[in-house]
C-alpha positions in Angstrom: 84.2 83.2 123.6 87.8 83.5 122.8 89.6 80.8 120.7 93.2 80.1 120.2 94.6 79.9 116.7 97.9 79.9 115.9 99.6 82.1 118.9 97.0 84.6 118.5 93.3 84.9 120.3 90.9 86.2 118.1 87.1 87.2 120.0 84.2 86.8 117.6 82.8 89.4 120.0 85.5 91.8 119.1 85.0 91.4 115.5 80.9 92.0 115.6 81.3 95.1 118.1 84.1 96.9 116.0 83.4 95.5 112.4 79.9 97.4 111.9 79.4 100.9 111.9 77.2 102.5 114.2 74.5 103.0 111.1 74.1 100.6 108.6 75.9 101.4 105.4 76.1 99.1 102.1 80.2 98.5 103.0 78.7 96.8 106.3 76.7 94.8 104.5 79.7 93.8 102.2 81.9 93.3 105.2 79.5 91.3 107.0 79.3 88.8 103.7 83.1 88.7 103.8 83.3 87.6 107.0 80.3 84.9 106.9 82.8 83.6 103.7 85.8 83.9 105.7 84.3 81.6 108.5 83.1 78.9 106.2 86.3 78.7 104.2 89.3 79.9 106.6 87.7 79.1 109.7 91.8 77.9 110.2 93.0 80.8 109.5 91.6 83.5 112.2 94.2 85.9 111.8 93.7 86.4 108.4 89.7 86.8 109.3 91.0 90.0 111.6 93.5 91.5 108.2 90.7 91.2 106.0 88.0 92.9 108.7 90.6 96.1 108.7 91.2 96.1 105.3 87.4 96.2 104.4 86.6 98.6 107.3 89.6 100.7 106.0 88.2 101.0 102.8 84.7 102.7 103.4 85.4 106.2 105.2 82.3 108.6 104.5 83.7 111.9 102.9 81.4 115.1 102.1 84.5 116.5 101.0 87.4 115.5 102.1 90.1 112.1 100.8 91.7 110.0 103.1 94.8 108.7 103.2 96.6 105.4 105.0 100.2 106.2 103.4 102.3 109.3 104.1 104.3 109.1 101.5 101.1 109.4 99.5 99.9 111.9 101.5 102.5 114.6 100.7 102.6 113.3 97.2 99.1 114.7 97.0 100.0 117.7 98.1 102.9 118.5 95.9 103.8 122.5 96.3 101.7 123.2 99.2 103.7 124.4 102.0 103.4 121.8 105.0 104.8 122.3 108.7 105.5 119.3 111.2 104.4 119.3 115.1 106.7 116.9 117.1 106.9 116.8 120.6 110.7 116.5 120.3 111.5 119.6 122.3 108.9 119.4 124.8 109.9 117.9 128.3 109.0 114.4 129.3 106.0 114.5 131.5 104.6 117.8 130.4 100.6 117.9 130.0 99.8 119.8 127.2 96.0 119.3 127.5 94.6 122.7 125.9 98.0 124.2 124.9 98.2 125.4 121.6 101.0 124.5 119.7 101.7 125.7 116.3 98.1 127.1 115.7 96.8 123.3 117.0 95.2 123.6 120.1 95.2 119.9 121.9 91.7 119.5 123.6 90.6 116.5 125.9 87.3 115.2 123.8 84.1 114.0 125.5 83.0 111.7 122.9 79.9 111.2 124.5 78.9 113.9 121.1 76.4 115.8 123.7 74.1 118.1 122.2 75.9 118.0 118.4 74.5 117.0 115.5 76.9 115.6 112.2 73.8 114.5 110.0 74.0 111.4 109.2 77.5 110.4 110.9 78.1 107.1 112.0 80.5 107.6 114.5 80.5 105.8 117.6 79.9 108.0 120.2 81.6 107.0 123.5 80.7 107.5 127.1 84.5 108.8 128.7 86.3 111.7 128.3 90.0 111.4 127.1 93.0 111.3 129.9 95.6 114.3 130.1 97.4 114.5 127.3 101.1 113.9 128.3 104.0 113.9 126.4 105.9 110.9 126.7 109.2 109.1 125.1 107.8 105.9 125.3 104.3 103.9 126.3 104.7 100.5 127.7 104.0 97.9 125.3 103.8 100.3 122.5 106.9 100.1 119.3 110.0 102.5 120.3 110.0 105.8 118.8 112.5 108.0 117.3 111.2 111.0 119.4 108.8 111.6 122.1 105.5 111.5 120.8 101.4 112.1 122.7 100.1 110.0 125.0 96.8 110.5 126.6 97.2 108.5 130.5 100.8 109.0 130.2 103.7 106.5 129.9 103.0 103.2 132.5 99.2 102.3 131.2 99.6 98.4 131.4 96.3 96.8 130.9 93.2 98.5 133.3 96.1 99.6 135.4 94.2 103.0 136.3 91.1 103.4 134.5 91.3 106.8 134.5 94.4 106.9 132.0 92.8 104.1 129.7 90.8 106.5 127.3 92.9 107.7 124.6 91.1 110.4 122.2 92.5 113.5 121.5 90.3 116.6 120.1 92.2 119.0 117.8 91.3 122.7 116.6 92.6 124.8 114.3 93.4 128.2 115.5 92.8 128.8 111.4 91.1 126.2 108.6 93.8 124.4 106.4 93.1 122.4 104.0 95.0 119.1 105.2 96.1 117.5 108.2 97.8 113.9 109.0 99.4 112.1 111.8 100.8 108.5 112.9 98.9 107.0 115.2 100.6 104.3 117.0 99.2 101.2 118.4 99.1 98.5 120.8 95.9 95.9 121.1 95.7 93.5 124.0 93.5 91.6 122.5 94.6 91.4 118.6 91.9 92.9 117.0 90.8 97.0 117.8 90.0 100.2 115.5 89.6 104.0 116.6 87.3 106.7 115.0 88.5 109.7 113.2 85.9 112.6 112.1 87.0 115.5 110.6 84.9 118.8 110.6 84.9 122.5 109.3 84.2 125.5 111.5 80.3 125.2 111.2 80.7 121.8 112.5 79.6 119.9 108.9 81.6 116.6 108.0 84.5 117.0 106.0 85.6 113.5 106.4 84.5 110.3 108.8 86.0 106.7 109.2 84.6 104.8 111.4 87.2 101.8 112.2 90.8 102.7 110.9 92.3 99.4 112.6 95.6 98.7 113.8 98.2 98.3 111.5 99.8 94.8 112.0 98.4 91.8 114.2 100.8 89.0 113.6 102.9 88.4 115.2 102.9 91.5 117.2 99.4 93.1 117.4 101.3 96.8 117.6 102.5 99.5 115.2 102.2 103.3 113.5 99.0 103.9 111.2 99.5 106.8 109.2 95.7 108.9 108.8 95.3 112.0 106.7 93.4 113.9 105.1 93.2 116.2 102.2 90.2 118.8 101.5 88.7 120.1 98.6 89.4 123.7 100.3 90.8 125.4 103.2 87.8 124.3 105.8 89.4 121.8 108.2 88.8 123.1 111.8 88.0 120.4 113.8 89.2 116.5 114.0 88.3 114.1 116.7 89.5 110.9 117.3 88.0 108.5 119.3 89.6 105.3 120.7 86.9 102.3 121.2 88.3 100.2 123.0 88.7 102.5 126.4 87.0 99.8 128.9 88.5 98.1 131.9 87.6 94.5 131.5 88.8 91.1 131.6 89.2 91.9 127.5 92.2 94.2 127.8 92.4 97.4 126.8 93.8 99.1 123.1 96.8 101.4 124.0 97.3 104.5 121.4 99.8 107.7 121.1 99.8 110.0 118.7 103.1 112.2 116.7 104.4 113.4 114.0 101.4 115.5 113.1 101.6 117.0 109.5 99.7 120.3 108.6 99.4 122.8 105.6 99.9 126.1 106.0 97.7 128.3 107.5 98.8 131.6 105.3 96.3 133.0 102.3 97.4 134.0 98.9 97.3 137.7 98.3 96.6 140.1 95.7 98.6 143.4 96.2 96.9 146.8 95.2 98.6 149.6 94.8 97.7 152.7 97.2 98.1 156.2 97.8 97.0 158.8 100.8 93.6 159.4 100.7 93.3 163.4 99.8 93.1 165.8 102.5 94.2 163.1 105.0 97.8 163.6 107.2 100.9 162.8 105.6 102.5 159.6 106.9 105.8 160.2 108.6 108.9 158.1 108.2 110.4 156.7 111.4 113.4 154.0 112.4 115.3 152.0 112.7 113.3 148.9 113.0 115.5 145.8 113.8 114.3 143.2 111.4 115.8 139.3 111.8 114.8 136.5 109.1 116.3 133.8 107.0 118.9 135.8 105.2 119.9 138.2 108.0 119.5 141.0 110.6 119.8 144.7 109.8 117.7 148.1 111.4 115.7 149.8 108.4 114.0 153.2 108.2 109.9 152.6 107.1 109.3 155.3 104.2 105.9 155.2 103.1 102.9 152.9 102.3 102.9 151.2 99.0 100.3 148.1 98.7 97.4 146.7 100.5 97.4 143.0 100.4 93.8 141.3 100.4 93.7 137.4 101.7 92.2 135.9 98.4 90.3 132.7 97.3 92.6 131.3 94.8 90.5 128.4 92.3 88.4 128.2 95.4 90.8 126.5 97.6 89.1 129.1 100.4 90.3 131.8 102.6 91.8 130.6 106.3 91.9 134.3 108.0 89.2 137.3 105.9 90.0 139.8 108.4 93.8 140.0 108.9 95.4 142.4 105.7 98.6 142.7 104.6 99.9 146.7 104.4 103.3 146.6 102.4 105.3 149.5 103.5 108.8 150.7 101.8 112.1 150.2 103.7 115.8 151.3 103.4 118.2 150.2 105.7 119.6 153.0 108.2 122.9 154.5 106.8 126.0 152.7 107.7 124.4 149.5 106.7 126.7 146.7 104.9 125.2 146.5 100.9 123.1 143.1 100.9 125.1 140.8 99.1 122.9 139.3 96.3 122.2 135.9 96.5 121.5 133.0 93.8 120.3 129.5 93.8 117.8 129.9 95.9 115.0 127.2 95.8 111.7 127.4 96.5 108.4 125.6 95.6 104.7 126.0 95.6 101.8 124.8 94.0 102.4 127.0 91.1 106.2 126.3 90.6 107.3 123.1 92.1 111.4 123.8 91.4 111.6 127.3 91.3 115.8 129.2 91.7 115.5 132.9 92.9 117.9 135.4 92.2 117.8 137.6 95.5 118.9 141.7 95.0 117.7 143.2 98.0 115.4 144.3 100.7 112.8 146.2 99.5 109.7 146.2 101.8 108.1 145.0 104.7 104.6 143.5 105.2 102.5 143.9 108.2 99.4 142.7 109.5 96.5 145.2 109.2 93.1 145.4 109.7 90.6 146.9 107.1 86.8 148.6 107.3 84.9 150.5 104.4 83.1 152.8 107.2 85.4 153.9 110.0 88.7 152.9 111.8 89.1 149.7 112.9 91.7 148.3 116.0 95.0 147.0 115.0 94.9 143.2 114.8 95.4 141.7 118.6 98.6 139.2 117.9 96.2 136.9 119.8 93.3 136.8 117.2 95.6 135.9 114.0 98.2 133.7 113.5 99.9 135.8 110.8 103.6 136.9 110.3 105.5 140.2 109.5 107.3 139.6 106.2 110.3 141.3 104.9 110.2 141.1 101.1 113.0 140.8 99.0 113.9 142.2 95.1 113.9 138.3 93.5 113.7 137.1 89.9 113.7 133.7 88.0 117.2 132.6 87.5 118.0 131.4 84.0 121.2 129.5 85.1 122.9 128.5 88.2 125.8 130.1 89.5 127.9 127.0 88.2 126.5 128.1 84.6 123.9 125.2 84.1 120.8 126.2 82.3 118.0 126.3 84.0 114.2 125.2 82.5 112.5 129.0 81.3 110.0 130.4 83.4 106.9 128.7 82.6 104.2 130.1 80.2 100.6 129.9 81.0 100.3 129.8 84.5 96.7 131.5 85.4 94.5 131.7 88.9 91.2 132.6 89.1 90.9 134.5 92.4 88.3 136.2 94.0 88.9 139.3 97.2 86.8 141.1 98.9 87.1 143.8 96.0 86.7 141.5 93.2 86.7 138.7 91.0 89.4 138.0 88.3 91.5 135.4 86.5 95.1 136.3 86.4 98.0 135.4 84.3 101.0 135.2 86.6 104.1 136.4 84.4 107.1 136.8 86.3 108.3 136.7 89.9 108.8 140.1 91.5 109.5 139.2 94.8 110.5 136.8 97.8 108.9 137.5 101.5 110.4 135.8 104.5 108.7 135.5 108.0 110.2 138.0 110.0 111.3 139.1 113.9 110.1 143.0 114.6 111.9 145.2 117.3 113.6 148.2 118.2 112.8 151.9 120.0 112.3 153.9 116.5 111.8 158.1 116.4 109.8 159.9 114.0 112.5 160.7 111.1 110.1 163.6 109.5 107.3 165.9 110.5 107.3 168.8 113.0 108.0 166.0 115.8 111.1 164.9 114.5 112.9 162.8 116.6 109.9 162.1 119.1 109.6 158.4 120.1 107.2 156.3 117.6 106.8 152.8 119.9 106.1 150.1 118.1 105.6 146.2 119.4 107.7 143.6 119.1 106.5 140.4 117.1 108.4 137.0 116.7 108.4 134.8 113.5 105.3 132.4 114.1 106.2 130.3 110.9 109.2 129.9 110.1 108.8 127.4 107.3 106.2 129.3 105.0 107.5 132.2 102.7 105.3 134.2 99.9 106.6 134.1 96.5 104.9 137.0 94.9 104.4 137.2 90.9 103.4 140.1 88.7 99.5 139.6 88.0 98.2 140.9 85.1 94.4 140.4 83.9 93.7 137.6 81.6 92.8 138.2 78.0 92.7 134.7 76.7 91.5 131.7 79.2 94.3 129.1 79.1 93.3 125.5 80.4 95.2 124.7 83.9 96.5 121.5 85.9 96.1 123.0 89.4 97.9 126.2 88.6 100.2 125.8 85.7 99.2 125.1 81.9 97.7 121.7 80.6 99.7 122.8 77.6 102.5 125.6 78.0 102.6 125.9 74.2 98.5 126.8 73.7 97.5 130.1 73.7 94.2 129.6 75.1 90.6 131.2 73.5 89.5 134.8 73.9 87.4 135.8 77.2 84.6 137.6 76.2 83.5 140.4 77.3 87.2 141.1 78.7 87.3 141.6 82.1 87.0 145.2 84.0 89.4 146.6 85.4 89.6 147.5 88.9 87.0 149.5 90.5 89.3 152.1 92.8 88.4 152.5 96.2 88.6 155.7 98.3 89.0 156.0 101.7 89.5 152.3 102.8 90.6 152.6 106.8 93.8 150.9 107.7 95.5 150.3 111.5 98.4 148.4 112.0 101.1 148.7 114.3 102.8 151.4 112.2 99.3 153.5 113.1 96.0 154.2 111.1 95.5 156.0 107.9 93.0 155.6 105.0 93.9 154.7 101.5 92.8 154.8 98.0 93.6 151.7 95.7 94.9 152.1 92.1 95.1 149.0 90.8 96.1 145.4 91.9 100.0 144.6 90.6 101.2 141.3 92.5 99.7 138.1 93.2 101.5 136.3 96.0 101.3 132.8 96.9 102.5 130.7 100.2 105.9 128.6 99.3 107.5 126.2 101.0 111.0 126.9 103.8 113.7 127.5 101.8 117.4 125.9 102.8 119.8 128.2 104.5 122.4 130.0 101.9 125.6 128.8 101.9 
């Protein structure tokens, strides 16, 4: 029965529905003490009994390996020098459904939460019995706090209380077009009847728990029972594929009904490390043939380049077994000149960039130097060219770059930092690294033109190529010279504990790499098979850099 305390109606019936988890867990037991207390002492006091039921809720997520957070600011603390990207639904019309549009490598699913035919262990996740309304992008819900932006809606704008039952459902599936190894959003809130929570499960490709919280409540129930709830989530590796989130209170009945949206969705990026080997022509095989120009368009500029030759074959890489997000797609660096008649690149300074190894990190920029392209690989015979639909990878153009030891206003800068080591693992082999100096800086990249063979007895013959637009513009690859480690240094993350220590002997010393002969390679610039040398460049996702001035 509901009772009035205060200005606010609290329902016991609320409270025992939403308060215990679907399974019973010690932190029900706990919560249901609480409460028993809470009744006996406070019994005045009601809207403190629904705080404290959210706070206590709040605190007992399951995680297999995953950690939650409430607080964004948190949140990206956490994740200091990992390359993040925001999805907003700032630039998408008012009205539009984007119920399984992909946006961003996030495709936006309607979720039967009915959990038919799945199994998560021992989840206790409510299950519910609707499937979620269209997902419609909105710039306001009624009843909900104003937003700066548009934001998600599931039902749309007008949902007033069991309006249209249809629209009343609000959960929202998510997928991952590739794993990474955090996500977060703001969810925002508006209860009808003071007191309501919503599910969020969080799963990796093969469908095993990374993290589950039953009841995150709403944020704020006096005197307004609205407002944003920030939820993320941060993995021990690269395996988040999946997150559902299911609102509980989707009924029409005399009770009201819980009204949610969703924006302002926070994700790491999706790109791999890399560790570069150098290559050469497998013997007997045919020469590769130069061809341009190639119009290239990125961060610093547009020019047309002529491609020269192979020079590097870049393998996605498990650094300190964070995981891998896409094993297939390769990287083939190829040398580049730009076409004669091109303006000199005028070398650039101050350039900042961050990531997880280097958190303040000033580039000195020279000059293009190559371009990377997404390739597939195969020990035994040739394989297709990646299908831009299968990957969500960019074409990079790299760039010259070294560590600046002063700014261009003459302030010293902090040295380079000694001791930085990654243990990394490819599909050719296991090694810990040190990582000495920077070698080079690799911006997302727009791919065009009608080039011609510029060599070879078909000089001057088309060589069509296909176009491919910048996918992430936000997420660059700082690449470092890698050489093997002799002495293991202890790490924080990736950086020394101590800069100063030299670290013990690693013995036996590690091989050196094993060449490889005949590795097939298609791309768009056409197949060929290679022979490795040795591995020269370790490079490492960093976050947008700001524009030059």
């Amino acid at each position: 029965m509901p009772i009035a305390l205060s200005g606010v109606w609290v329902r016991f019936f609320v409270v025992t529905a939403y308060a215990a988890p679907p399974h019973p867990t010690k932190c029900g037991k706990v919560l249901a003490k609480e409460v028993s207390k809470i009744l006996k002492t406070c019994l005045s006091r009601l809207t403190a009994l629904s705080v404290l039921v959210g706070l206590f809720i709040a605190t007992c997520p399951r995680s297999a390996t995953g950690q939650e957070f409430l607080d964004r600011a948190a949140f990206l603390a956490a994740l200091s020098g990992v390359p993040t990207r925001q999805i907003t639904f700032d630039d998408i019309s008012v009205e539009t459904n984007i119920t399984e549009e992909t946006i961003s490598g996030l495709r936006f699913r309607l979720f039967n939460s009915g959990c038919p035919g799945e199994s998560y262990g021992d989840s206790r996740y409510r299950c519910g019995t609707q499937i979620s309304a269209p997902l419609i992008v909105t710039s306001s819900i009624s009843g909900l706090p104003a937003t700066s932006g548009n934001l998600l809606s599931p039902g749309g704008a007008d949902i007033n209380t069991c309006r249209d039952a249809p629209t009343e459902n609000d959960d929202l599936l998510l997928e991952f077009s590739d794993p990474v190894k955090a996500f977060g959003l703001d969810i925002v809130f508006e209860a009808a009847d003071g007191l309501s929570f919503l599910g969020v499960r969080v799963l990796d490709s093969e469908n095993t728990i990374v993290l589950e919280d039953p009841a995150v409540p709403i944020p704020n129930l006096d005197p307004v029972s609205s407002g944003t709830q920030f939820v993320g989530v941060i993995s021990a590796t690269r395996n988040i594929a999946r997150v559902e989130i299911d609102e509980y209170d989707e009924n029409c009945d005399d009770n009201g009904d819980e009204h949610v949206g969703y924006d302002s969705i926070v994700v790491t990026s999706a790109l791999d490390h890399y560790v570069l080997y150098k290559v050469g022509a497998t013997r007997k095989t045919p020469k590769f043939l130069k061809f341009g120009p190639v119009s290239l368009a990125e961060l610093f500029g547009s020019a047309e380049y002529e491609v020269l030759r192979p020079k590097q074959l870049g393998l996605p890489a498990d650094k300190n077994n964070e995981g891998v997000g896409d094993a297939v797609t390769h990287l083939e660096e190829y040398q580049v000149k730009p076409v004669r008649g091109t303006a000199k690149f005028e070398e650039m300074t101050d350039i900042k960039v961050t990531n997880q190894c280097n958190t303040d990190l000033r580039l000195e920029i020279m000059k293009p130097v190559t371009i990377l392209v997404p390739t597939n690989k195969s020990l035994v015979d040739f394989p297709l060219p990646p299908d831009e639909a299968d990957h969500n990878l960019d074409h990079f153009l790299c760039y010259k770059a070294k560590a600046q030891k002063k700014l261009a206003d003459g302030t010293k800068l902090p040295k380079f930092p000694k001791g930085i080591q990654v243990e990394v693992d490819d599909q050719f082999q296991a090694r810990r690294y040190d990582l000495k100096q920077i070698t080079k800086l690799c911006n997302p990249v727009d791919k065009s033109g009608d080039p011609v063979l510029l060599s070879g007895p078909n000089k001057g013959d088309p060589f069509p190529i296909t176009p491919a637009s910048i996918r992430n513009p936000d997420v660059h690859l700082v690449c470092y010279k890698a050489k093997l480690a002799k002495n293991l240094i202890p790490q924080d993350g990736c950086g020394a504990v101590d800069p100063a220590d030299k670290g013990t002997k690693i013995d036996p010393k590690q091989p050196k790499h094993d060449k490889r002969v005949g590795i097939f390679v298609n791309n768009q610039f056409g197949p060929r098979q290679l022979d490795t040398n040795k591995e020269t460049e370790f490079c490492i996702p960093s976050e947008k850099l700001p524009p030059p001035s």
